[in-house]
GUKOL-144805 format. One record per residue (C-alpha): residue number from 1; residue in one letter; y, z negated, x. Coordinates in steps of 0.05 Angstrom, whole numbers. Layout:
BEGIN
     i   aa       py       pz       px
   NUM    A        Y        Z        X
...
***
This chain:
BEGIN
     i   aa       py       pz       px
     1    X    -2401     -214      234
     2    X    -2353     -149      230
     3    X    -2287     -175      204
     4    X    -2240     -118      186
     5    X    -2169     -142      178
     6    X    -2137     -129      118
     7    X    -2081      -84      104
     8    X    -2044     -138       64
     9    X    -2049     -179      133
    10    X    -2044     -118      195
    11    X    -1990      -75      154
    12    X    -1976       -5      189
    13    X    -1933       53      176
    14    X    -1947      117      152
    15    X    -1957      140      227
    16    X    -2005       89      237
    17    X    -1945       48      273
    18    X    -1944      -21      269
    19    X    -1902      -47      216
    20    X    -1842      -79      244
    21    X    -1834      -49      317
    22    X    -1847       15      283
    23    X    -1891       16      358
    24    X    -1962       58      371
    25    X    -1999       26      422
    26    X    -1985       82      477
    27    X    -1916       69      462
    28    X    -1908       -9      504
    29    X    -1912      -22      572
    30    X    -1950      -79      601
    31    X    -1886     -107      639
    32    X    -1835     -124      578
    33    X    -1767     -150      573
    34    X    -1741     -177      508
    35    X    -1671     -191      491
    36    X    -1656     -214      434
    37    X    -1578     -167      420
    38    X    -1600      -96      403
    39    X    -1545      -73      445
    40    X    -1563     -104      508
    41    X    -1622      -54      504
    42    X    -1577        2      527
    43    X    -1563      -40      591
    44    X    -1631      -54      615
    45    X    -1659       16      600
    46    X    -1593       40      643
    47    X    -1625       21      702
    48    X    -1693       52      690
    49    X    -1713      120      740
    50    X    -1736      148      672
    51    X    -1737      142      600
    52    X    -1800      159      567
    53    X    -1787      139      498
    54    X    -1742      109      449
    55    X    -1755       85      374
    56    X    -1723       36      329
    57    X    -1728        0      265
    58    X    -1669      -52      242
    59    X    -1656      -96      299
    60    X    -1719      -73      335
    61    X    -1700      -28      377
    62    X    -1745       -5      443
    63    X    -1733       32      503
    64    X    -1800       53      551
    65    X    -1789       74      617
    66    X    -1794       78      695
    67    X    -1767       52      757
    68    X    -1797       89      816
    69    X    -1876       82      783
    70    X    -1868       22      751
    71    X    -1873       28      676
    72    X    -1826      -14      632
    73    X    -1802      -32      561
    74    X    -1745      -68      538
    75    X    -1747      -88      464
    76    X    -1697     -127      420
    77    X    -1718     -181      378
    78    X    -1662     -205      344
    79    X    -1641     -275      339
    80    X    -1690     -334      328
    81    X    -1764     -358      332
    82    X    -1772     -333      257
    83    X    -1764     -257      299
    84    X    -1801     -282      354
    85    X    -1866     -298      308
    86    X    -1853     -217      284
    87    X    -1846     -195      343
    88    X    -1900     -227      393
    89    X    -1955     -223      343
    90    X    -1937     -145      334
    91    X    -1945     -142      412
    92    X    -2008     -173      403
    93    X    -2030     -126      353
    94    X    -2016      -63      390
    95    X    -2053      -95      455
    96    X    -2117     -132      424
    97    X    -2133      -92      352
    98    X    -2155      -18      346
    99    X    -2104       -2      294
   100    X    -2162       47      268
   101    X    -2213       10      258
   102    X    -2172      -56      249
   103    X    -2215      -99      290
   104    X    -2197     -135      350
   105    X    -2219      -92      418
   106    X    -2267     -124      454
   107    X    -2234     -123      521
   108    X    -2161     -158      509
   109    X    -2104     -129      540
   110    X    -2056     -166      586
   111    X    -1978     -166      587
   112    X    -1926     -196      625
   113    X    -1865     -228      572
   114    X    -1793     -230      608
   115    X    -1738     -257      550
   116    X    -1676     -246      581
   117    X    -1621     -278      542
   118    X    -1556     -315      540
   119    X    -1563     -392      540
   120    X    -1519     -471      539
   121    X    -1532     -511      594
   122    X    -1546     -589      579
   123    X    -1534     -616      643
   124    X    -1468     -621      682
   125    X    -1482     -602      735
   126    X    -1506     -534      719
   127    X    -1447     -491      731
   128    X    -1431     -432      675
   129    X    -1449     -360      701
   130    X    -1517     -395      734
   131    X    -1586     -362      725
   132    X    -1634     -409      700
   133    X    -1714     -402      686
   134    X    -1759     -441      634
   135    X    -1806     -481      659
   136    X    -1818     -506      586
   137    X    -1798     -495      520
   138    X    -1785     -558      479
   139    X    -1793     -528      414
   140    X    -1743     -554      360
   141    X    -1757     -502      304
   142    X    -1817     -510      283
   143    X    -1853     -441      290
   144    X    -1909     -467      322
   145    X    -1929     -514      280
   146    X    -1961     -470      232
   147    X    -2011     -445      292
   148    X    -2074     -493      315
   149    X    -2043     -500      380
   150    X    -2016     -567      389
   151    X    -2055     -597      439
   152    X    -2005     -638      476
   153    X    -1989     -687      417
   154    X    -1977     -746      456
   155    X    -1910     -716      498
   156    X    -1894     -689      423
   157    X    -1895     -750      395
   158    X    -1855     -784      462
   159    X    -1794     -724      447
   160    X    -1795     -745      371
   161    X    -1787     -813      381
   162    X    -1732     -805      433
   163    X    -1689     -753      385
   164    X    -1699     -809      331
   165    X    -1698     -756      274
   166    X    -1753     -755      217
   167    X    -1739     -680      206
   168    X    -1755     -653      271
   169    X    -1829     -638      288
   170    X    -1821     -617      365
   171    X    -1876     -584      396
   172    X    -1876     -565      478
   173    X    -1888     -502      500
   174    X    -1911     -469      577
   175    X    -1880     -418      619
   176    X    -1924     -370      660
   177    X    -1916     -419      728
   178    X    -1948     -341      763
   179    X    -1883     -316      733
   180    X    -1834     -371      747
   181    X    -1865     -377      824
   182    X    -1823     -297      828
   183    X    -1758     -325      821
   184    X    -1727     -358      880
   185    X    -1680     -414      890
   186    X    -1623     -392      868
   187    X    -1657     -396      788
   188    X    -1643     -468      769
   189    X    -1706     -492      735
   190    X    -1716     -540      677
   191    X    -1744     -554      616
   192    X    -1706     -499      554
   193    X    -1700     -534      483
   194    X    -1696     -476      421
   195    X    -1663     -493      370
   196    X    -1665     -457      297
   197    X    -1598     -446      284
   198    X    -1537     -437      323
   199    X    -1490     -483      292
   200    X    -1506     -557      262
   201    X    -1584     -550      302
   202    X    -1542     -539      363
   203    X    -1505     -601      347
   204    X    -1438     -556      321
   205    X    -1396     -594      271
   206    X    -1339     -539      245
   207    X    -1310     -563      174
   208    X    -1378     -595      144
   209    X    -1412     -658      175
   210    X    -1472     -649      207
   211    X    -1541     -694      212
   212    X    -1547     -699      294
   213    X    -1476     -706      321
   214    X    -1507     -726      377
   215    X    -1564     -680      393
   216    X    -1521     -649      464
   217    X    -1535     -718      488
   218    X    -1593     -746      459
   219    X    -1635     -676      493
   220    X    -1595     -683      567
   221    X    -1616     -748      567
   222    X    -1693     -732      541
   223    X    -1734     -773      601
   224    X    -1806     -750      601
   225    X    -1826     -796      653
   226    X    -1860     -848      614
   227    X    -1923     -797      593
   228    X    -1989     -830      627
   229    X    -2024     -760      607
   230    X    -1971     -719      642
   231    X    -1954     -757      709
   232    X    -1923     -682      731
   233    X    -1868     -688      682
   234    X    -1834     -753      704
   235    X    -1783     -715      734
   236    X    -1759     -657      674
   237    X    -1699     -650      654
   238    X    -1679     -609      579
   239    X    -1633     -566      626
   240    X    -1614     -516      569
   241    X    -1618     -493      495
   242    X    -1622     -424      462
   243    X    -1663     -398      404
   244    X    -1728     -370      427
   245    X    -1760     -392      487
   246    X    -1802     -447      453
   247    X    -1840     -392      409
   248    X    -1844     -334      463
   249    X    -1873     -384      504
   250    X    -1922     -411      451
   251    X    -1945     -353      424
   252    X    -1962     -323      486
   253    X    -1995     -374      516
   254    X    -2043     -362      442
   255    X    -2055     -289      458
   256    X    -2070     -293      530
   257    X    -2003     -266      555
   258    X    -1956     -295      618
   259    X    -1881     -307      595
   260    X    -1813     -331      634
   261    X    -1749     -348      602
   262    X    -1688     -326      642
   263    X    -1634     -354      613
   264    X    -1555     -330      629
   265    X    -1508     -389      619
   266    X    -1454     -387      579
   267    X    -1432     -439      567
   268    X    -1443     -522      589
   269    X    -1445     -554      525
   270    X    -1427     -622      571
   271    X    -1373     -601      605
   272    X    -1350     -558      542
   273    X    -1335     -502      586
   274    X    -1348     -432      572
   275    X    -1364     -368      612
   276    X    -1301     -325      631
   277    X    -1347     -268      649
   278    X    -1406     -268      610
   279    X    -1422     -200      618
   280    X    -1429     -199      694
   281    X    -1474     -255      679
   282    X    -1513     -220      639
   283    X    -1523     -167      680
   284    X    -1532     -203      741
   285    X    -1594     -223      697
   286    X    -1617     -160      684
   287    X    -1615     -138      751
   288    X    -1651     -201      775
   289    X    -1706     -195      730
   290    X    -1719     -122      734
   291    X    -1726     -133      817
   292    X    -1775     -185      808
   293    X    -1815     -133      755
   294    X    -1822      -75      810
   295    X    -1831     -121      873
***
């Protein structure tokens, strides 16, 4: 049966763009780096041989480009899984659907995700200024609950009974391991939880009281190792939290795309220390991530 999607559904612009992105399909890369600050765009794109092509629409901003032959974009998100659902299903839509025709192509296209992004470590003994990659997202927001793609329900329900909160509905999500098997030794690796919110679902009291006071130390101590299903995951740690690995990695695992979460830390929400010079960090991250794209 021919199903034609909607325009109500697959909204475009007047240029045939996708909504959103304000993206054509010849516009994206299949290598592509999101970060979620509109400025850090700027600094990525910086490095690049060549710029082919800029475009943006409110926080969406993208930059396509070259080093040596390699062709790369850089795209800003904004901040949160709520931007993540926009933003990863309008990739989708730009590499699997003939905008034209508004069917999906036959032959699905393949992309590589890289979120490159600022981060709080959970553990002490992950130092501030460290590079860190997801191996999972431990998904605390509630995005991908409204996709049939919870298939590991028995680890889900382990994490929810360990937080101890009724209101939290945590779902786990996979990192590209072909991805995260690029990154050498010096990336710590752990398990990324993403929260929805920066302050109280980060565990932030400022002048009001918040629900989960403890939450910092209830997800450091998350133990994983009682799972008969999933023997491999006796030993991972919640290393880190942030605000949109869980859904990058979720989504893309849905439309047949490889993702990696490198995450810059900030800050060590154990330690309660905080980067003195985040923005080397940062672009230590950059530069990391972009060498492991053109290897």
């Amino acid at each position: 049966m021919i199903h034609v999607i909607p325009e109500s559904e697959l909204i475009l612009n007047v240029d045939g763009s996708v909504y959103h992105l304000n993206l054509l399909p010849k516009d994206l890369a299949d290598d592509i780096i999101l970060v979620g600050d509109p400025d850090r765009v700027e600094k990525v794109s910086a490095h690049f041989d060549k710029i082919e092509m800029k475009k943006e629409k409110r926080e969406f901003i993208t930059h396509t480009g070259y080093i040596g032959n390699k062709r790369i974009s850089v795209l800003s998100t904004g901040i949160g899984t709520d931007n993540i659902d926009i933003v990863l299903n309008e990739i989708d839509m730009l590499k699997n659907i003939d905008l034209e025709s508004r069917m999906v192509k036959k032959e699905l296209g393949k992309c590589r995700i890289y979120r490159v992004g600022t981060s709080g470590a959970l553990q002490a003994d992950i130092p501030v200024d460290s590079l860190l990659v997801s191996t999972h997202g431990i998904g605390l927001d509630g995005v991908m609950n409204y996709y049939q793609s919870r298939k590991d329900l028995d680890i889900e329900n382990h994490i929810a009974s360990q937080l101890g909160y009724d209101f939290i509905l945590p779902y786990i999500s996979y990192g590209s391991k072909a991805l995260i098997d690029k990154f050498d030794d010096s990336f710590v690796r752990g398990a990324t939880a993403t929260c929805c919110g920066f302050y109280a679902p980060q565990g932030r009291m400022i002048r009001k009281n918040i629900v989960s006071e403890d939450l910092v130390q209830r997800l450091s101590k998350l133990n994983f190792s009682n799972i008969a299903s999933k023997p491999e995951l006796s030993g991972l740690l919640v290393t880190n939290f942030e605000m949109e690995t869980s859904a990058i990695y979720g989504l893309s695992a849905l439309f047949g795309f490889d993702a990696i979460s490198v995450n810059a830390i900030m800050a060590n929400r154990i330690t309660n220390n905080f980067s003195k010079q985040g923005a080397k960090t940062i672009e230590n991250a950059i530069v990391k991530t972009l060498e492991v794209i053109c290897k």
